[in-house]
C-alpha positions as CSV (number, residue, x, y, z in Angstrom):
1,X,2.4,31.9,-32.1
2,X,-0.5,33.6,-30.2
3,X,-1.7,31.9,-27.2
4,X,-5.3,31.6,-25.9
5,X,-6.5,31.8,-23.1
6,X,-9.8,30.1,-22.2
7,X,-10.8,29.9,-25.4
8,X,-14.1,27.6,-26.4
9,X,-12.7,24.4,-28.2
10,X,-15.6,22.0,-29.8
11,X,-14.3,18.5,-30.7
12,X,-15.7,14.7,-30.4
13,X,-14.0,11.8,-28.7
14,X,-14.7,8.3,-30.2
15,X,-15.4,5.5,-27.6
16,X,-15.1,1.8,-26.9
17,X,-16.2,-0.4,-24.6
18,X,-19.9,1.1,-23.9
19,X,-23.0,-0.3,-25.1
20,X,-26.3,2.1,-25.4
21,X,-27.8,-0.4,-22.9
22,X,-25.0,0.5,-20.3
23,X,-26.7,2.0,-17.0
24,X,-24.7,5.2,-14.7
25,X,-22.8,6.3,-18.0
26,X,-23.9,9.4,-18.1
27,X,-24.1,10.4,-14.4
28,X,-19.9,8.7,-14.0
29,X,-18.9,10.6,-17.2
30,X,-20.5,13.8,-15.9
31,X,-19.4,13.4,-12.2
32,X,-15.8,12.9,-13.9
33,X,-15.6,15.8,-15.1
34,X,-17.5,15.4,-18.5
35,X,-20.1,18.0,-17.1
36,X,-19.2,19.3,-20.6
37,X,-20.4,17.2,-23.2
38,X,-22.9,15.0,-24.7
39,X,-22.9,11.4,-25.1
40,X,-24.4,10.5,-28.5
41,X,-24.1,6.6,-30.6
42,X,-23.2,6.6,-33.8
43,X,-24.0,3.7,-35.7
44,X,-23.6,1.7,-32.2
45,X,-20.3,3.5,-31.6
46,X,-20.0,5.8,-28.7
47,X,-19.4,9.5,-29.3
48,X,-18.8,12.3,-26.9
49,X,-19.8,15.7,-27.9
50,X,-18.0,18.7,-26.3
51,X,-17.7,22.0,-26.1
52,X,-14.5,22.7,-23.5
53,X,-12.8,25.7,-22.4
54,X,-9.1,25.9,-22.3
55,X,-6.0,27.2,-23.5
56,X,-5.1,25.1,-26.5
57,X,-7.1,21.9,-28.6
58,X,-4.3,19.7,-26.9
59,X,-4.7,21.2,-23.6
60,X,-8.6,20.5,-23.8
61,X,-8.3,17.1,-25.6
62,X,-6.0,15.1,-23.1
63,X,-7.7,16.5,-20.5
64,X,-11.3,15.3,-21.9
65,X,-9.5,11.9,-22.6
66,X,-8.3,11.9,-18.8
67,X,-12.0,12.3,-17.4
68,X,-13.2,9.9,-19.7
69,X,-10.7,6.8,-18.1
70,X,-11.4,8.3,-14.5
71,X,-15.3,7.9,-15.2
72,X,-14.2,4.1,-14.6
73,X,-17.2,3.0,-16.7
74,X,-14.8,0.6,-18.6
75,X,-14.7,3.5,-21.5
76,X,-11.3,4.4,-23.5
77,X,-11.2,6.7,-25.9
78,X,-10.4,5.3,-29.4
79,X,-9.5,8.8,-31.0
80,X,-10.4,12.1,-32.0
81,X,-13.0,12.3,-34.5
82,X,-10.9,14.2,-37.2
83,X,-9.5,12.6,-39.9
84,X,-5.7,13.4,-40.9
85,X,-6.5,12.1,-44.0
86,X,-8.6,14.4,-46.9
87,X,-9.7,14.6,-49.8
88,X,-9.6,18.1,-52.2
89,X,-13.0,18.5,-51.1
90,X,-12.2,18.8,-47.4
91,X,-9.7,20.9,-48.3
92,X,-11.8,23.0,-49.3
93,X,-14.3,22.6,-47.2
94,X,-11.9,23.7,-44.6
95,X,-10.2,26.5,-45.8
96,X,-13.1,28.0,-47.3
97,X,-12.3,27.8,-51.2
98,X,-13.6,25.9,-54.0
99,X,-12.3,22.1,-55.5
100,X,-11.4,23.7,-58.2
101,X,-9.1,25.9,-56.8
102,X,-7.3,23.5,-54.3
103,X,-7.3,21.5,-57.7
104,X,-4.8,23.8,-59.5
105,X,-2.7,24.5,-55.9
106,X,-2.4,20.5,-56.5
107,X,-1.2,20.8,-59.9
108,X,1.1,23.7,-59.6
109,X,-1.3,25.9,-61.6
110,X,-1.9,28.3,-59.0
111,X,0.1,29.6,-55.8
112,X,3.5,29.2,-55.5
113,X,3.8,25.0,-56.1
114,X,5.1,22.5,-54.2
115,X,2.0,21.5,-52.7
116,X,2.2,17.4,-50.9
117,X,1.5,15.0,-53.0
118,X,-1.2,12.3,-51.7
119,X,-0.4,9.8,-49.6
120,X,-3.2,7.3,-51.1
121,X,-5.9,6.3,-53.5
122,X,-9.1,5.7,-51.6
123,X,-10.3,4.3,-54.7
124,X,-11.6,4.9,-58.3
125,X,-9.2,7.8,-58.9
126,X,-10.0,9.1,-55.7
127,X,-6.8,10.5,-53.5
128,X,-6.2,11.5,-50.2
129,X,-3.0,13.6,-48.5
130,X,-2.3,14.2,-45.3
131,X,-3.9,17.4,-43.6
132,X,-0.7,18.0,-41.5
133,X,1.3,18.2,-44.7
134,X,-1.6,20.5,-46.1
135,X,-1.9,22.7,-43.4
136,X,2.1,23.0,-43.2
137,X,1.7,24.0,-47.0
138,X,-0.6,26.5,-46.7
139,X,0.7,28.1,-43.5
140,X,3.7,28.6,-45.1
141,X,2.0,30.3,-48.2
142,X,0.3,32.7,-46.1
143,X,-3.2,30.7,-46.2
144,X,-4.2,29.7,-43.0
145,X,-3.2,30.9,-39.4
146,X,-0.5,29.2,-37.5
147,X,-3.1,28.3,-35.1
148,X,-4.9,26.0,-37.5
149,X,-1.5,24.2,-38.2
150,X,-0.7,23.8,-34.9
151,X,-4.2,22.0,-33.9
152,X,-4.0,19.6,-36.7
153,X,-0.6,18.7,-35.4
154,X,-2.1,18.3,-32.1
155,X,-4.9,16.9,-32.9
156,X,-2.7,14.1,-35.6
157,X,-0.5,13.4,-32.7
158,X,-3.1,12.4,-30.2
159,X,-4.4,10.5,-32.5
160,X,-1.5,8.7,-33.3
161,X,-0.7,8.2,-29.7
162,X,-4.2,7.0,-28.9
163,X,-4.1,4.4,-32.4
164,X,-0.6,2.9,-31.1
165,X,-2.5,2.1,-27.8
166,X,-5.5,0.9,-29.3
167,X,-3.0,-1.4,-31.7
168,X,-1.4,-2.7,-28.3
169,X,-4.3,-4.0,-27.1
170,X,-5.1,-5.4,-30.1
171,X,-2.2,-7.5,-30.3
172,X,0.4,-6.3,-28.0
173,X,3.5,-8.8,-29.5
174,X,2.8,-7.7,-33.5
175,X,3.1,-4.6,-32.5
176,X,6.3,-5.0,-30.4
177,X,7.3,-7.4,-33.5
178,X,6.7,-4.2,-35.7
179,X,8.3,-1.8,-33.7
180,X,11.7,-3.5,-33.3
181,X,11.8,-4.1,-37.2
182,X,10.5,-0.4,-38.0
183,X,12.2,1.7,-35.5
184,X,11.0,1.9,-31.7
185,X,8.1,5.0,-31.5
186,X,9.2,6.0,-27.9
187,X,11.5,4.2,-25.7
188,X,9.0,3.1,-22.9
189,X,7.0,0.9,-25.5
190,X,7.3,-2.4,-24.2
């Protein structure tokens, strides 16, 4: 896989625990390290902006995510804002061809086949599949660039990581309940 170096990486972190009436935000997030981004609310949530130099989205991303908790303005990052989950419209939205067409890689009527099935209904008819599955599917068919598979499975697995902390703090002993009935996710969970 070809590496970059210094390459310009623009995502968005997802916040909690800021208000828009919190004072100093901006001057701790900046004098953490955030120098690089712009702090926006979105419907009341907090969203940070940035535009980051680095050598890969994961590289860029825990860092960000690292500045954000040394800012010590009682922020955490929820997640990344990029869904794993899509529909065929942001398929094709992403890779730059029509519904129609991701429509008939779906059912088998054009490309090779085998394309994921969806992983739920989102309602009225309306499915979704997992963009790491996607992206895995059309890497392998020659459609995307190995670098765009290996951000969304960057990208996926801070998420994941960042959701099973969020859960914990939710309710630490479900999720310990959970894990010891599912499987453990890494061996330092407690």
């Amino acid at each position: 896989m070809k590496t970059c170096e210094n390459c310009e990486y623009d995502f968005t972190l997802i916040l909690t625990g800021i208000t828009q009436e919190a004072v100093g935000v901006e001057d701790a997030l900046f004098t953490a390290g955030c120098d690089d981004a712009t702090l926006a609310f979105r419907s009341g949530r907090p969203v940070l902006a940035f535009s980051r130099r680095g050598n890969s989205i994961k590289d860029v991303i825990v860092a960000a995510i690292n500045d954000v908790r040394r800012a010590g303005i009682g922020a955490d990052v929820l997640r990344v804002d990029v869904c794993n989950l899509v529909t065929l419209s942001e398929i094709a939205r992403r890779i730059g061809r029509t519904r129609q067409v991701v429509h008939q890689y779906m059912r088998g009527q054009r490309g090779p086949g085998g394309f994921p099935g969806p992983v739920c209904e989102l309602g009225e008819g309306a499915m979704a599949w997992f963009w790491c599955e996607v992206a895995y599917w059309l890497w392998e068919n020659d459609m995307i660039k190995e670098e765009v598979l290996q951000d969304a499975r960057e990208i996926n697995t801070i998420n994941g990581v960042l959701e099973m902390e969020y859960l914990k703090k939710q309710d630490a002993g479900l999720t310990r309940e959970v894990q010891r009935a599912v499987g453990t996710f890494w061996d330092s969970c407690p």
